[in-house]
C-alpha positions as CSV (number, residue, x, y, z in Angstrom):
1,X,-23.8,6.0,-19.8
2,X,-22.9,3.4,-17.1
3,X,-26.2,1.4,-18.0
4,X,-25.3,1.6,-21.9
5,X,-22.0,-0.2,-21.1
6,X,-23.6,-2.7,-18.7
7,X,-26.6,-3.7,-21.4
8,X,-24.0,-3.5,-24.2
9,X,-21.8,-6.5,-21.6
10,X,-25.3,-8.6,-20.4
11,X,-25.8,-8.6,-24.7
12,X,-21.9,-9.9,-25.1
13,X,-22.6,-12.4,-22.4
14,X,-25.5,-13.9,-23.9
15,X,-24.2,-14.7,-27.1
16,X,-21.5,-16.3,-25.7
17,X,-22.3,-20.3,-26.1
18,X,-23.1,-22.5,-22.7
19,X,-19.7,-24.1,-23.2
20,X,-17.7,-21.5,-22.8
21,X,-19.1,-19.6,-20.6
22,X,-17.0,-21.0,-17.4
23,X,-13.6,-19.9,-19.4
24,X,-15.4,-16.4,-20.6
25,X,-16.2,-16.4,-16.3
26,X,-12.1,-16.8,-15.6
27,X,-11.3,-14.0,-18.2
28,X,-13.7,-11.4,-16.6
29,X,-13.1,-12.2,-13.1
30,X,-8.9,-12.0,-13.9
31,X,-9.5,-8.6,-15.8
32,X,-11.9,-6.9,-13.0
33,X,-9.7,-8.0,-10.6
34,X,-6.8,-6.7,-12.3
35,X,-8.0,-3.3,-13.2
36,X,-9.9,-2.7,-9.3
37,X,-7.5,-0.7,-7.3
38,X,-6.6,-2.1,-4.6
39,X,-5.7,0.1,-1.5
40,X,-3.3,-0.9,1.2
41,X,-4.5,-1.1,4.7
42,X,-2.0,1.0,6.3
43,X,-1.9,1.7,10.2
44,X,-2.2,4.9,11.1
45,X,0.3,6.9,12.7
46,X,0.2,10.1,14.8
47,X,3.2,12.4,15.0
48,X,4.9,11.6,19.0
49,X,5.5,15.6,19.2
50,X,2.2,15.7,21.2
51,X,4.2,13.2,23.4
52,X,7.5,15.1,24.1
53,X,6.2,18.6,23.5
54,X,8.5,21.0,24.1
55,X,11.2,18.6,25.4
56,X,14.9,19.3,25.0
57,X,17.3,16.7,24.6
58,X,20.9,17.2,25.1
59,X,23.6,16.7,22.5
60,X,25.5,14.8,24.4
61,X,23.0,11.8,24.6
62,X,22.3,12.1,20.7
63,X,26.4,11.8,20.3
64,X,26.1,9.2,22.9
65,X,23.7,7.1,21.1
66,X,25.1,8.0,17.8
67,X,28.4,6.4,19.1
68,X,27.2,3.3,20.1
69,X,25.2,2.5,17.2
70,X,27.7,3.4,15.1
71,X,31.3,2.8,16.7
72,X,33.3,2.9,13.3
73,X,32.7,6.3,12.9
74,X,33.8,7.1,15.9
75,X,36.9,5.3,16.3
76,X,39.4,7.7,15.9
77,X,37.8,10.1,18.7
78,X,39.6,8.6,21.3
């Protein structure tokens, strides 16, 4: 089916006349590129659990760090 469509084009694109054929170029580049999907490079990740295991971190240092980052939340606490 692919080839049907591709003969049917190569037909379309011969009858178009010499002098056109640069602005016929720009529409069909523009469209392709419009309708290819283009896929983000993203950088892959890996989870940091394989890191700390099964590491324990005390409540105190969350509330610690939690404090400093945010003092105005923490204002009243004395």
């Amino acid at each position: 089916m692919a080839t049907t469509y591709k003969q049917k084009l190569l037909g379309e694109i011969n009858a178009v006349p010499e002098e056109l054929l640069p602005r016929f170029y720009r529409i069909v580049h523009t469209i392709r590129k419009e309708l290819t999907i283009q896929v983000a490079v993203k950088p892959t990740r890996g989870s940091l659990r394989g890191i700390w295991r099964n590491v324990r971190v005390e409540e105190s240092l969350i509330s610690e760090a939690k404090k400093s980052i945010f003092p105005y939340e923490y204002r009243n606490e004395g």
